[in-house]
C-alpha positions in Angstrom: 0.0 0.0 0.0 1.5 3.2 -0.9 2.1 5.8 1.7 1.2 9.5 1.1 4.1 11.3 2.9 1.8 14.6 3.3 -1.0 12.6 5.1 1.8 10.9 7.8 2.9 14.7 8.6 -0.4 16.5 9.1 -3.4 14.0 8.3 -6.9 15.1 7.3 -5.4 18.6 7.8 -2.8 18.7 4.9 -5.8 20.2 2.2 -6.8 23.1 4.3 -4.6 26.1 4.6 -5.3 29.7 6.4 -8.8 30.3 7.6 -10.3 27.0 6.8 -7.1 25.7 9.1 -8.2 27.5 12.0 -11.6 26.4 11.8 -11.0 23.2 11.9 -8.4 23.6 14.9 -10.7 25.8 17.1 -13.5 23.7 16.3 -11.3 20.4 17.6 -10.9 22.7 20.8 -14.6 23.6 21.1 -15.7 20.0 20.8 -12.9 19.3 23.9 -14.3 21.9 25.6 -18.1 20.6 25.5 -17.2 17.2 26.3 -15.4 18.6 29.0 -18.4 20.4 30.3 -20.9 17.4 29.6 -18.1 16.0 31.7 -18.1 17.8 34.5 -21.9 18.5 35.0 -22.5 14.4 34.3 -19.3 12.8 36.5 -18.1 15.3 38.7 -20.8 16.8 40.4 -21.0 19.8 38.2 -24.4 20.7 38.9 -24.2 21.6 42.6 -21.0 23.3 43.0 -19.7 26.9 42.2 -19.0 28.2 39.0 -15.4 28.8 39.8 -15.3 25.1 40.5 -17.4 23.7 37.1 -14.7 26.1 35.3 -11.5 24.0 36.9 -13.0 20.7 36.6 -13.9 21.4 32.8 -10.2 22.6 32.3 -8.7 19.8 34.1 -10.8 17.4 32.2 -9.4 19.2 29.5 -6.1 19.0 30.5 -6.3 14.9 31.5 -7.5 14.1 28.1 -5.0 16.2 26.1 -2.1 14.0 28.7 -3.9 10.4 27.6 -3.9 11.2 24.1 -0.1 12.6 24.3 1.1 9.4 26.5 -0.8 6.2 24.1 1.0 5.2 21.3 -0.5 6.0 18.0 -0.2 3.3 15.5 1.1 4.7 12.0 0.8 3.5 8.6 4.7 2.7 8.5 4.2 0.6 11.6 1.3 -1.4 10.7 2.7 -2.3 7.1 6.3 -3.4 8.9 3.9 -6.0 11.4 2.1 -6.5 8.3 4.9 -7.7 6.9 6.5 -9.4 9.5 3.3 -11.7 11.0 1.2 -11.8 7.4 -2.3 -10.9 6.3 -4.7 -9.5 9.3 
């Protein structure tokens, strides 16, 4: 399978440039910021405490998520065509 250099550097991203780039990327952080709230208000008790304390339990949800997806491995293409190779047809 051949391997499209542009999509291993930037992914779904690589096509957009200038505006349409920072729509995307605010609306990634938008959609981390709702989940965050939904979060909050659903798990950690965000319905009968203080604003001040909704706002720093949405931003360390925030914060915890961003750490799990920065500490898992990602699988990439490279990798999954060298145990392709190596063990045989999935």
């Amino acid at each position: 399978m051949p391997i499209a250099e542009s999509e291993l550097v930037s992914g779904y991203m690589t096509e957009y440039s200038g505006f349409r780039f920072l729509m995307f990327f605010i609306g990634e952080f938008a959609t981390a910021g709702v989940f965050a709230m939904i979060t909050s208000v659903l798990f950690l008790g965000g319905w009968g405490v203080p604003f001040a304390w909704f706002g720093w339990s949405d931003i360390d949800s925030v914060a915890n998520w961003m750490n799990l997806r920065r500490a898992t491995h990602h699988v990439h293409q490279d990798d999954a065509d060298c145990v392709h190779h190596h063990v045989g047809a999935f």
